[in-house]
N, C-alpha and C positions, 0 to 999 in steps of 0.2 A: 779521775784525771783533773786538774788543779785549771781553770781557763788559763787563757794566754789574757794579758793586761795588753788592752787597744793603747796605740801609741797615740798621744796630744802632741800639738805644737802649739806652743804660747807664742804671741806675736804683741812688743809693744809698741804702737805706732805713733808717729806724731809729725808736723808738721807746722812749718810757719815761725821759726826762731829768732829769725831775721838779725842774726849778729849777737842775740842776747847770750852773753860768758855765761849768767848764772842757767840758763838752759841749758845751756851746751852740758855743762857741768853735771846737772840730774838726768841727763838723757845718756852721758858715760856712766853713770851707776845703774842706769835703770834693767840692764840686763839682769844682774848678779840681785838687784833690789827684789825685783819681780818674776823671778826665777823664769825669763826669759827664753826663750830658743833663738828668736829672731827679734833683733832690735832695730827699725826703719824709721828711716826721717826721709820725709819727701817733700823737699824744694823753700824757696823763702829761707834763705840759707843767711845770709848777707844781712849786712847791718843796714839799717836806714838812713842813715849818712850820719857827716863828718859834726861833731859837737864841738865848737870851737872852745878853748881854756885861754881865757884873753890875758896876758900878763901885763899889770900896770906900771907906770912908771915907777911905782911906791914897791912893785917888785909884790905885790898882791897879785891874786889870780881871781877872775871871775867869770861867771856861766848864766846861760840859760838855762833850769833845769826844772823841768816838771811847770812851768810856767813860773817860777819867780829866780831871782838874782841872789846867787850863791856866791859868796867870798872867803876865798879859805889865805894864809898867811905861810902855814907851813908846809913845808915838804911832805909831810908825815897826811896833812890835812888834804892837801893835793893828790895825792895816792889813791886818799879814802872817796877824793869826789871824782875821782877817772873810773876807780872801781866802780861807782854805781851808774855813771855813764853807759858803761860796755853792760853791764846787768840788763841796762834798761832795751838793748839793742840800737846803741848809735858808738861813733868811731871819736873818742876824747883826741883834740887836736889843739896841740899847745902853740900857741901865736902872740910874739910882741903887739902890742895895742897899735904901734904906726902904721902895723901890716897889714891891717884887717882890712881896711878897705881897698886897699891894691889886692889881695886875697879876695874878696868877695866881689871884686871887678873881674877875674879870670876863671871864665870856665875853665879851660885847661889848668890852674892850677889848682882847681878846686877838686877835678878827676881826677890828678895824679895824687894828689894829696888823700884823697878815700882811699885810692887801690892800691896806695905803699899802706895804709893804716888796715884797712881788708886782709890785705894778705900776711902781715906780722899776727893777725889774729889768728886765722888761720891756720900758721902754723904753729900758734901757741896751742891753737886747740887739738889738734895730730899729736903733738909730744904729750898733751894729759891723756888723749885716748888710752895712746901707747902705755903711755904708764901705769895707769889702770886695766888696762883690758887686756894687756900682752902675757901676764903671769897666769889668767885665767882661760884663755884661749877665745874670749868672744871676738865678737863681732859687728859693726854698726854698717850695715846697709844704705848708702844715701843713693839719694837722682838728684837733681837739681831743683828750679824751679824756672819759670819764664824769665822771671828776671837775675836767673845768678848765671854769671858768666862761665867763659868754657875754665879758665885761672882756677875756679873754685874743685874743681875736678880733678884740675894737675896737681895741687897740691893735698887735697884729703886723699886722692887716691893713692900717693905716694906710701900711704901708710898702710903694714901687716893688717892691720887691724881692723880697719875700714873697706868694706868693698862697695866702689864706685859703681852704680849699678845700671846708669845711663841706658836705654836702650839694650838691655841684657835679657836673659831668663835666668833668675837667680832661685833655684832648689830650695824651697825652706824644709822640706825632707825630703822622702823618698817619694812620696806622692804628687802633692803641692809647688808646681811651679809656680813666679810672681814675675811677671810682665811690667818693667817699668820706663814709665816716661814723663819727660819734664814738660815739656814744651804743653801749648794754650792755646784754644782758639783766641782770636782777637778780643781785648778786652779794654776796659775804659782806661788800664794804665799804660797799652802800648809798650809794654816789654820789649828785651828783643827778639827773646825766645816765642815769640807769639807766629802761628800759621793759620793759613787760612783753615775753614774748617772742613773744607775738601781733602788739601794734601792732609792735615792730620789724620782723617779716617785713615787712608792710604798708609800714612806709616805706623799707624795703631795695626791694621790687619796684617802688614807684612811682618811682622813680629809675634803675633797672635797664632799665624799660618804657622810659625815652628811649631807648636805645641800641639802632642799626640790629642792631649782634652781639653779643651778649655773649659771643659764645664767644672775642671777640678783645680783652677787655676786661681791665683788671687790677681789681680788687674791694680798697679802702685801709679794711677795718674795722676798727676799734683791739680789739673783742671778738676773741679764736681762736674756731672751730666748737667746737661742744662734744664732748667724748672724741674729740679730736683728738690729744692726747699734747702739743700746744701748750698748751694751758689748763690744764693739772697744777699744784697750789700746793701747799704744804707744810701740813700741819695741827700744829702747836706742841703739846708737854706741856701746853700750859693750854687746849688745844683750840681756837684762835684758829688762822683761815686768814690765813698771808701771803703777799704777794704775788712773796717771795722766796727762795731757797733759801738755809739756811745751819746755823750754829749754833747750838744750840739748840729747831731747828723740832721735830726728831724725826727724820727723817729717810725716816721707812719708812711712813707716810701719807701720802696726796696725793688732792684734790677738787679736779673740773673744775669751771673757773669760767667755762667757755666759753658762747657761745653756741647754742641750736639754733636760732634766725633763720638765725643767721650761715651755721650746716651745711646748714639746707636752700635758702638764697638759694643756697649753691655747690651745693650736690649738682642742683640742679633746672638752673641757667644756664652752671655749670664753665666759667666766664673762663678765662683762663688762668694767670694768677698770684692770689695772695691775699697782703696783707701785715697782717699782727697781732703784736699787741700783749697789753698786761694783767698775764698772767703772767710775772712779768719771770724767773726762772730755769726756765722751760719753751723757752729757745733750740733751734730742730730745725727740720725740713722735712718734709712729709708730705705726702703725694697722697690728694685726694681724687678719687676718676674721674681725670680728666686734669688738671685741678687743683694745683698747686703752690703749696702754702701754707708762708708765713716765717713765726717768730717768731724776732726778733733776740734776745730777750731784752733783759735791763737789767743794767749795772755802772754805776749812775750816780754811788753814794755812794762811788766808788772815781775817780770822774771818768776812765772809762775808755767808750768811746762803741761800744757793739756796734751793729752792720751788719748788713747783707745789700747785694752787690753784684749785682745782676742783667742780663742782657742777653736783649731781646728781638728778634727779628728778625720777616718777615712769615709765618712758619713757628710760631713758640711763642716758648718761654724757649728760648734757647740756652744759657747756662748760670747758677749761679749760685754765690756763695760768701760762706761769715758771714767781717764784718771785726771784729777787736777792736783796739781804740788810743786 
C-alpha cells in the first residue's frame, strides 16, 4: 500500500515595508514566486512621510533624496524621481517653492497632506494585488502595526484578495491556527497603537483562549518578546533609539524594544512559530521553550523585501529560512 504524502504549508513572512511600492510589489508576487500557501505581512505598513517635489520658479523641480539635491526638468524625469521616492518608502509631494514654508509651518497641513498621499497609495496597491492575485485565487494576510492607522484596514480590507486579519484566527490549514495582533507594548516611538503591557497580555490571552491548541498554533505579533535579541535597536550619539541599524547610530548600544506581553503569552502557550517585527535591523531566529521566533527584519528604504520562508508540517516547523530580494 503506496504511503499517504504528509501535507506542508509554506508560509512567506514579512514585515516592516513602511510605504515602500517596490515591496509591495515583490511581496504580490511572492506567493506564486515561492509557491506559497500563506503569504503575511505584519505591520509597518505606511510610508514614512511626505518627500516634498519643490517646483521652481524656472518650472524645474527639486528634492532631497538619499542625502543630496536632485533636479529633474522634465515631466518624463519627474515621474522617474516620484517613482524612486515611493520605492524608497516616503510619500512624493509636489509643492510650488512660495508654499513650502506656509506648508512646513502647519502641522495640520502637513497630516492631511500625508493621509490624502497614504491612502491614494493605498489604493493603488489593492488594485495591483487584485490584478495579480484574483486570476490565481491567492491571498495576502495583513495586521497592522502600532503605528498604521485604523484608514489602513478599511481600505486593504476592501479587497477579495487581501484578508485583514486584525485580531482574528486566520486557518493556514486544517491544523495550524495564526493568532494575530498589531498593537505594542510601549516603545521609544510612542505610536498610537501602543498599550500598556498589562492590558496587552489580557488581549493576547483573550484571543489565545479561542483556540482548542495553542501549542499547534503560529502567534503573527508585530512586537518581538522582550530581550529576545529580536527587539535590539540601536541608540544614536544623540541618544535617540532607531528602529534601524546603520550609520551613524553608534553602533555599540542597543535597547530592547520588545515586548514582555508578547514573552510571557509565548513562554506560558509556546505555539509553535512566532512571527515579529518592530526592530527592523534585529533579523535572527531564537527559541523560546519550543518556540521558534522570526524576525525578518527590514530593508525597505533600499526597496529590497526581507522574508522568512517557513514550512509547517502536522509534527512542528519543518524548516525555515530568511529571504532577501
Amino acid at each position: 500500500m503506496a504511503l499517504r504524502k504528509e501535507k506542508i504549508t509554506r508560509l512567506f513572512f514579512t514585515t516592516g515595508i513602511h510605504g515602500s511600492e517596490r515591496c509591495w510589489r515583490k511581496l504580490v508576487n511572492a506567493g506564486p514566486f515561492f509557491d506559497a500557501d500563506a503569504v503575511i505581512l505584519s505591520g509597518d505598513i505606511l510610508g514614512v512621510g511626505l518627500q516634498l517635489v519643490v517646483q521652481e520658479p524656472s518650472g524645474r523641480w527639486r528634492t532631497q533624496f538619499m542625502g543630496e539635491t536632485v533636479q529633474v526638468a522634465s515631466r518624463g524625469d519627474l515621474g522617474g524621481l516620484e517613482a524612486k521616492i515611493r520605492a524608497a518608502g516616503r510619500y512624493p509631494y509636489r509643492i510650488p517653492a512660495e508654499e513650502v514654508a506656509a506648508f512646513s509651518a502647519s502641522a495640520e497641513r502637513r497630516q492631511k497632506a500625508y493621509r490624502s498621499q497614504a491612502v491614494q497609495s493605498l489604493e493603488s496597491w489593492r488594485e495591483l494585488a487584485e490584478a495579480k492575485l484574483a486570476p490565481g485565487g491567492r491571498k495576502i494576510i495583513i495586521t497592522p502595526g502600532s503605528g498604521d492607522p485604523p484608514f489602513v484596514g478599511n481600505i486593504l480590507g476592501q479587497s477579495p484578495v487581501i484578508e485583514w486579519a486584525e485580531r482574528r484566527i486566520v486557518w493556514l490549514d486544517d491544523i495550524h491556527p495564526m493568532v494575530c495582533e498589531g498593537a505594542t507594548g510601549p516603545t521609544p516611538w510612542a505610536a498610537a497603537g501602543e498599550m500598556a503591557e498589562e492590558d496587552l497580555l489580557q488581549t493576547l490571552k483573550a484571543q489565545i483562549k479561542e483556540l482548542d491548541k495553542a501549542s499547534e498554533a503560529v502567534f503573527d505579533f508585530h512586537a518581538p518578546p522582550y530581550r529576545s535579541g529580536l527587539d535590539d535597536a540601536p541608540i544614536g550619539i544623540d541618544g535617540t533609539v532607531h528602529r534601524d541599524w546603520g550609520a551613524g547610530y553608534g553602533g555599540c548600544r542597543f535597547m530592547p524594544v520588545g515586548s514582555r506581553a508578547v514573552r510571557k503569552a509565548i513562554e506560558i502557550y509556546q505555539p509553535l512559530l512566532g512571527l515579529h517585527g518592530l526592530a527592523h535591523g534585529a533579523q535572527g531566529v531564537v527559541r523560546i521553550g519550543r518556540t521558534v521566533c522570526l524576525n525578518p527584519g527590514s530593508l525597505y528604504a533600499e526597496g529590497v523585501l526581507s522574508g522568512y520562508l517557513a514550512t509547517l508540517d502536522s509534527r512542528g516547523v519543518r524548516d525555515y529560512q530568511p529571504i532577501r530580494g
